[in-house]
C-alpha positions, -999 to +999 in steps of 0.1 A: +123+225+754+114+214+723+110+232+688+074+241+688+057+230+651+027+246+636+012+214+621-017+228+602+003+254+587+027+227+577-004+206+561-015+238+544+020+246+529+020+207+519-015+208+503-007+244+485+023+223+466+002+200+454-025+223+441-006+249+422+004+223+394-031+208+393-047+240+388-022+249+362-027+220+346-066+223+342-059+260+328-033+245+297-057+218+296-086+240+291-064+267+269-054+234+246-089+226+240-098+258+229-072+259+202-085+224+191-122+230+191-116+263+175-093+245+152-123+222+141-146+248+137-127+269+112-121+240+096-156+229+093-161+271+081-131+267+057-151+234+040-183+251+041-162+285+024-149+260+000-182+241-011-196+273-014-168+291-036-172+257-058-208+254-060-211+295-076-179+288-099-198+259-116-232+271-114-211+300-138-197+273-160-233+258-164-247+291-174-222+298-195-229+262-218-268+275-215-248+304-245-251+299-281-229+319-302-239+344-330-217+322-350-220+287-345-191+264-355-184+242-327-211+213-317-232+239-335-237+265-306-205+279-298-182+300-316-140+293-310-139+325-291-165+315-263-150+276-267-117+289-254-135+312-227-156+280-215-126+256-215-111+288-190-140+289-171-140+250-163-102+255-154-111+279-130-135+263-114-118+228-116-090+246-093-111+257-071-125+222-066-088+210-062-073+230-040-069+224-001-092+241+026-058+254+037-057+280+006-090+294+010-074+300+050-050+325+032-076+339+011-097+346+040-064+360+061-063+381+029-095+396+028-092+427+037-063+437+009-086+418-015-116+438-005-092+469-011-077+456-041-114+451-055-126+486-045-097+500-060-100+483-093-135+494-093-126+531-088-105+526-114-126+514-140-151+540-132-125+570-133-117+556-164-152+553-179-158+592-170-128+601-191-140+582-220-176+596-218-159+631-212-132+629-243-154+603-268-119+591-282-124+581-320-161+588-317-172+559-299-200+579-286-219+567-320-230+535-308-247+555-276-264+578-304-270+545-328-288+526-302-313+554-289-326+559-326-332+520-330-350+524-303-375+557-312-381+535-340-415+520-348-423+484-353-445+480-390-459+453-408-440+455-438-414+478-436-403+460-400-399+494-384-402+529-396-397+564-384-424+581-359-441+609-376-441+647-369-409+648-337-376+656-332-349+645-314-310+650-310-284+625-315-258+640-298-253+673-313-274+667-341-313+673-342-332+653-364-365+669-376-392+640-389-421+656-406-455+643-411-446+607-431-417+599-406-391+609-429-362+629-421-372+662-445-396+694-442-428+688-445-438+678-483-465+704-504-489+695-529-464+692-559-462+723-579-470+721-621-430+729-628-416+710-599-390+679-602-394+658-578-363+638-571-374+604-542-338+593-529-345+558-516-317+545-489-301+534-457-283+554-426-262+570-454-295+585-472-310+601-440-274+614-430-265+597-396-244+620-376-253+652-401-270+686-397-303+678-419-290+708-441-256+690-453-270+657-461-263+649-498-307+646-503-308+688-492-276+696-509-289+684-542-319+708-544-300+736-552-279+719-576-303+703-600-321+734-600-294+754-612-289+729-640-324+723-648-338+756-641-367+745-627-381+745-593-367+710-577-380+690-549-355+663-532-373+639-507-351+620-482-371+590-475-338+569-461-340+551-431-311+539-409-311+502-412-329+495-443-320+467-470-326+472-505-355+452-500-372+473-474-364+504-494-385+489-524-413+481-501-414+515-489-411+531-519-444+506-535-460+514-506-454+551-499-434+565-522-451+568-554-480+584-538-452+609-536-453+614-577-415+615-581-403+623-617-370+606-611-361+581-580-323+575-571-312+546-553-277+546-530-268+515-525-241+504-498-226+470-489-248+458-460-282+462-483-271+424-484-284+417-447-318+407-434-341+421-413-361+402-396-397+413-376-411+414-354-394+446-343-383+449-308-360+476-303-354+474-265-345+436-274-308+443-282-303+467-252-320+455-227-310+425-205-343+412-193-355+377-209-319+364-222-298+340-208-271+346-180-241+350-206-263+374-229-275+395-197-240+398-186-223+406-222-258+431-228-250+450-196-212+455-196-219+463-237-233+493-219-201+510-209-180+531-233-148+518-217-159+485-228-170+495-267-140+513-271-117+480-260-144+457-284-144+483-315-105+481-311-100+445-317-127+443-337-117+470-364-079+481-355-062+452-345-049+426-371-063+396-376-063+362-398-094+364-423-120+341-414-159+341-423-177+335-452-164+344-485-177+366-512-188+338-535-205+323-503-220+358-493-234+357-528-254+324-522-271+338-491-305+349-484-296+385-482-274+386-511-305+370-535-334+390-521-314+420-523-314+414-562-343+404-567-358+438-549-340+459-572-350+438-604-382+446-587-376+482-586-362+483-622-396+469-633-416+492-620-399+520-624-401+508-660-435+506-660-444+539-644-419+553-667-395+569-636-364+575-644-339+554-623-306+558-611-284+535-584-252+544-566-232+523-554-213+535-519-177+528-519-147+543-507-120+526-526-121+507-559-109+474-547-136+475-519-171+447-531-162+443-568-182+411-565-216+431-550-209+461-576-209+438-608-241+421-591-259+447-588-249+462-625-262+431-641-294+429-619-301+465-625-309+455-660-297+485-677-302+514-655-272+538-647-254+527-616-224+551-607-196+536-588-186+562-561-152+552-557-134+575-584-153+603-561-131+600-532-100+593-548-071+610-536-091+624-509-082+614-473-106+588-460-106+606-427-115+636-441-150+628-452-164+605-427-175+611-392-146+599-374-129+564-366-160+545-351-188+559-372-177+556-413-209+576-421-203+600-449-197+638-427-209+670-439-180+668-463-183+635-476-219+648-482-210+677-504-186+658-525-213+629-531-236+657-540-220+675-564-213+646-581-249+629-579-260+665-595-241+661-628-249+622-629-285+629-628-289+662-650-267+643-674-292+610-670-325+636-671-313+644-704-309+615-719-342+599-706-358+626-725 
């Protein structure tokens, strides 16, 4: 017999041959289609990543232009400093235009240790910040303290801003008392028959920024003249951070000879030369609302210490090529003239209420403003102005200010300046008479 054959399992067998490489080829088929349409749609995310990276990095560099300096010097807007950060910017951003989808690929394979890298640098920067507020290395805690009394400041018609009457505050450590005129002093009696009454007229140095109300030079004095006038005295610190000499005048045609001082002293320091102008706003320099992009950002990282400390550095410490106006240049200015002409105006009428007058002139060296000092000799017309400098020499700079940010006369700087004003104007009382 015959070999018996199973002919359907021998088509089955046949058929099964045939179908294993089909359906293995409709599974890479399938599998290499995947890969490709996936392919095109992170491509097509990639591009979208890219316009969108490019579209925010110029929208900064158009911001940025929308910026004028402080110190215009270039096209008449922008300062060389923010030229060179603007020609940075555009390079940026013109890379970012450049490059191939494929980089922003890596970036986005990299996300995770840039997202860690970022935090971290964050953490950092804010552990750093909380050391700075907690040690207040070379003081720079003074331009925390200077900014909240611009702003408990009042805006005025004339004087631009003023104190607020009858309060007190701390600056830091130090509490400020303002009595019932807004001036930094006790509150001021009807004036006694015998009293001498002494008006000092000035800036931040006059109402003692950074000094116990008790060792500023104006409550020093007291006791001094009286010892060498024996009379009862009566010194009344009318300065006012901030104030230019012609400011000060106004006050004092305004205000301070309702006071009836029998002798008015002047301390006059090298930024009497700048100019206020109102309207008063004294949230405008601290807060970022209502300024353009560049001026928001630079107004709220002005805001951290870390940042102030870095600025105050390169500002003050750091060497750098002499650039600005000059002095004879300074002298032409607005500032410079209107600053002379209030304390011609202050001669005259000290003149004609027949007040003794006398000016000093704030300096810690004597090579420091010898332009501004002879200036304001020959404007004074006569009247005594006493050169501080010979006060301080041989004394440690250090020693008698408040520290490395704030150059504010300390309690000691005080004392000295007081002891010396007290001789300058017994000696001058005497030879009014």
């Amino acid at each position: 017999m015959g070999e018996h054959v199973d002919h359907q399992a021998f088509v089955r067998r046949r058929c099964n041959v045939g179908v294993g490489p089909i359906r293995g080829g409709f599974r890479g088929g399938y599998s290499i289609l995947k890969v490709y349409f996936r392919g095109l749609a992170m491509n097509t995310h990639l591009r979208y990543l890219k316009l969108c990276v490019v579209v925010v990095a110029w929208s900064f560099v158009l911001l940025a232009v929308t910026y004028r300096s402080h110190t215009p010097v270039v096209f008449g807007r922008y300062s060389w400093g923010y030229v060179v950060l603007l020609v940075f910017l555009c390079g940026i951003a013109l890379m970012l235009s450049l490059v191939k989808p494929a980089w922003y690929l890596k970036l986005y394979q990299a996300r995770a240790g840039i997202i860690v890298s970022g935090a971290s640098l964050l953490l950092s920067i804010t552990a750093v910040e909380l050391v700075i507020r907690a040690v207040d290395p070379l003081g720079i805690s003074y331009y925390e303290h200077a900014g909240d009394y611009v702003r408990d400041k009042l805006a005025d018609d004339q004087l631009i801003f003023r104190h607020k009457p009858s309060w007190e505050t701390h600056y830091g450590e130090v509490l400020v008392t303002y009595n019932e005129h807004g001036l930094r002093d006790r509150p001021i009696l009807s004036k006694g028959g015998n009293e001498y009454r002494v008006l000092a007229l000035g800036d931040s140095v006059t109402f003692g920024t950074g000094v116990d109300q008790d060792k500023t030079f104006a409550a020093r004095l007291e006791p001094l003249l009286q010892e060498r006038l024996h009379r009862p005295v009566r010194v009344i610190n009318s300065g006012v951070g901030g104030y230019n000499t012609v400011q000060e005048v106004t006050y004092f045609k305004q205000e301070g000879l309702t006071l009836q001082p029998n002798l008015v002293m002047l301390t006059y320091v090298q930024n009497d030369v700048e100019v206020n102008k109102g309207p008063f706003d004294p949230w405008a320099q601290s807060s970022p609302w209502g300024k353009s992009f560049p001026d928001m950002v630079i107004t709220m990282v002005g805001k951290l210490w870390f940042y102030r400390l870095v600025h105050h550095t390169y500002t003050y410490a750091l060497p750098k090529p002499q650039s600005g106006p000059t002095l004879t240049s300074q002298q032409e200015s607005r500032g410079w003239r209107e600053s002379m002409s209030a304390l011609e105006e202050l001669v005259s009428i000290c003149e004609e209420h027949k007040i003794p007058l006398v000016v000093f002139f704030r300096r810690m060296h004597p090579d420091e403003n010898n332009l501004l000092l002879a200036d304001v000799v020959r404007h004074a017309k006569g009247v005594p102005v006493k050169d501080m400098a010979p006060w301080f020499e041989g004394i440690n700079v250090s020693s008698v200010v408040n520290s490395k940010v704030d150059g504010h006369p300390n309690a000691e700087g005080h004392r000295v300046m007081a002891e010396h004003m007290a001789e300058d104007i017994s000696d001058h009382i005497i030879q009014f008479k």
